[in-house]
Structures are given as structure tokens and as C-alpha cells.
C-alpha positions in Angstrom: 157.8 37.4 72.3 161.0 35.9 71.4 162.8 39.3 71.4 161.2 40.6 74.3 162.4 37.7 76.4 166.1 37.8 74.9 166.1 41.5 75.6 165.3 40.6 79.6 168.2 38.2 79.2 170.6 39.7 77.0 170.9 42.7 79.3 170.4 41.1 82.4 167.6 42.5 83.6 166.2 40.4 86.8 163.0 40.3 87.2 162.4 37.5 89.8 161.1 40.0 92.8 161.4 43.1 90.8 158.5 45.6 90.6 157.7 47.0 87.1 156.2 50.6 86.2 154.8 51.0 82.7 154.2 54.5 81.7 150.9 53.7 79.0 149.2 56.1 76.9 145.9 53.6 76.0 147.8 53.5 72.6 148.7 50.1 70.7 152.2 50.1 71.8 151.6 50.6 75.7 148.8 47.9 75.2 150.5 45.6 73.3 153.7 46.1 75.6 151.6 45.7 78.8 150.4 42.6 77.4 153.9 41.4 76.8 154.7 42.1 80.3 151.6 40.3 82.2 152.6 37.0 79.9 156.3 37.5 80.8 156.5 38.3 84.7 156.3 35.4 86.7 153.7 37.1 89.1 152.5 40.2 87.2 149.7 41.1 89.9 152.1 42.0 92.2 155.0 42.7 90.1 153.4 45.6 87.5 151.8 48.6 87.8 150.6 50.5 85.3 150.5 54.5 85.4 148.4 56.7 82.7 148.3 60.9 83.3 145.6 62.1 81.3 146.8 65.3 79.8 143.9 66.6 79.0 144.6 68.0 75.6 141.7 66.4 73.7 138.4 66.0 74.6 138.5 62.6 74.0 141.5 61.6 76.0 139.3 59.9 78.8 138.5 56.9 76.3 142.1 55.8 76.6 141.9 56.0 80.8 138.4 53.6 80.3 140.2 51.6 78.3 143.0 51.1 80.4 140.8 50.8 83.3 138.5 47.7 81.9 142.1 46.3 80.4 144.0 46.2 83.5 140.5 44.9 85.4 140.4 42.1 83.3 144.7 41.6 83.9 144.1 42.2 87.8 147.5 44.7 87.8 147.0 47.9 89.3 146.3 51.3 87.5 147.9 54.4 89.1 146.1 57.5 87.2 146.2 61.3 87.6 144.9 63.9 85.5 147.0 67.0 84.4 144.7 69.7 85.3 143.5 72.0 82.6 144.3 75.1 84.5 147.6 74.1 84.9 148.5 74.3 80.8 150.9 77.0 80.2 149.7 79.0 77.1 152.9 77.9 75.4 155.8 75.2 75.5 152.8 72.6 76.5 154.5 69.6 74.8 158.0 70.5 77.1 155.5 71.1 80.3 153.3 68.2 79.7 156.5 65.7 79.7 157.8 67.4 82.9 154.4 67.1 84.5 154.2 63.0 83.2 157.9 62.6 84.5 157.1 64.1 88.4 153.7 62.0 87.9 156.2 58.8 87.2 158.4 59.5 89.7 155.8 60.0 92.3 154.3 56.3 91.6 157.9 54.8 91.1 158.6 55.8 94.6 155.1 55.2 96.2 154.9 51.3 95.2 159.1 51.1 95.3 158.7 50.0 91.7 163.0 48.8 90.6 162.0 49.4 86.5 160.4 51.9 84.4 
């Protein structure tokens, strides 16, 4: 936590009435890093959300939006999530289209709750 908190101050990143978006996956490093966060923000219920697109590529991609769901529960910070629709999937370039589609998804909740980080 050490480096995470020097990182805030070596850069000078406020955070006293700042709103924070985290982009997580349901991976370790969105989990671990949202658990970072909720310890570090003074009020992390109303300073974080937390935003997860499903992009539907894997039939088991919904057990990282249940996971996210009970985690951020059991945190009390909000979960913003969307799912990319399967119909929308190009039949090619689906990596360079799935990062568009999670950017305008990001942007979208960044400007909704008037978040100041991502």
C-alpha cells in the first residue's frame, strides 16, 4: 500500500472530494486495485464507482459481473455495468471494436456520475 499512497502523492493527485472510476474486469488486478482504493479514499461510497462491460466473448464471462456485483455489495460502492451485445460483434477486428465499445461505455459513466479520475 506503501507505493500506492506515494504514487497519489508523488504526482499530486487530490483526492479529497474527487470522484473515482475504475474500469474492472473481475480479474485479480481490478480486485485487488479496487480494494486498494476503498482502503485509501477517505469516503469511498461516495467517492468510487466501479464500471465492468461484459463483452460477451466467453460463455462464462457473467461469473466475473456476479463477482463484482457480491464484491462491491459487501464494499457499498456503486457498480455501473453494461453488456456488449452479441449482435453487435463485428466478424473481424473484435479486440480493436471491443476496446472502442469499453472506452464510449467509460466515457458514458465518467460523464453521468461527473467522475474527475479514471
Amino acid at each position: 500500500m506503501t507505493k500506492f499512497t506515494t504514487f497519489f502523492t508523488e504526482n499530486n493527485i487530490e483526492i479529497k472530494n474527487k470522484k473515482f472510476l475504475l474500469a474492472a474486469s473481475g480479474g485479480p488486478d481490478s480486485v485487488a486495485l479496487l480494494k486498494m482504493l476503498v482502503n485509501f479514499l477517505p469516503n469511498p461510497s461516495e467517492q468510487l464507482i466501479v464500471a465492468h462491460l461484459d463483452h460477451c466473448l466467453r460463455d462464462d464471462s457473467f461469473l466475473e459481473s456476479q463477482l463484482l456485483q457480491r464484491l462491491t455489495s459487501a464494499l457499498k460502492v456503486k457498480l455501473v455495468e453494461k453488456k456488449w451485445p452479441v449482435e453487435l460483434h463485428p466478424q473481424a477486428g473484435v479486440e480493436a471494436k471491443a476496446r472502442e465499445y469499453r472506452y464510449a461505455f467509460l466515457a458514458e459513466v465518467g460523464r453521468k456520475y461527473k467522475t474527475d479520475y479514471l
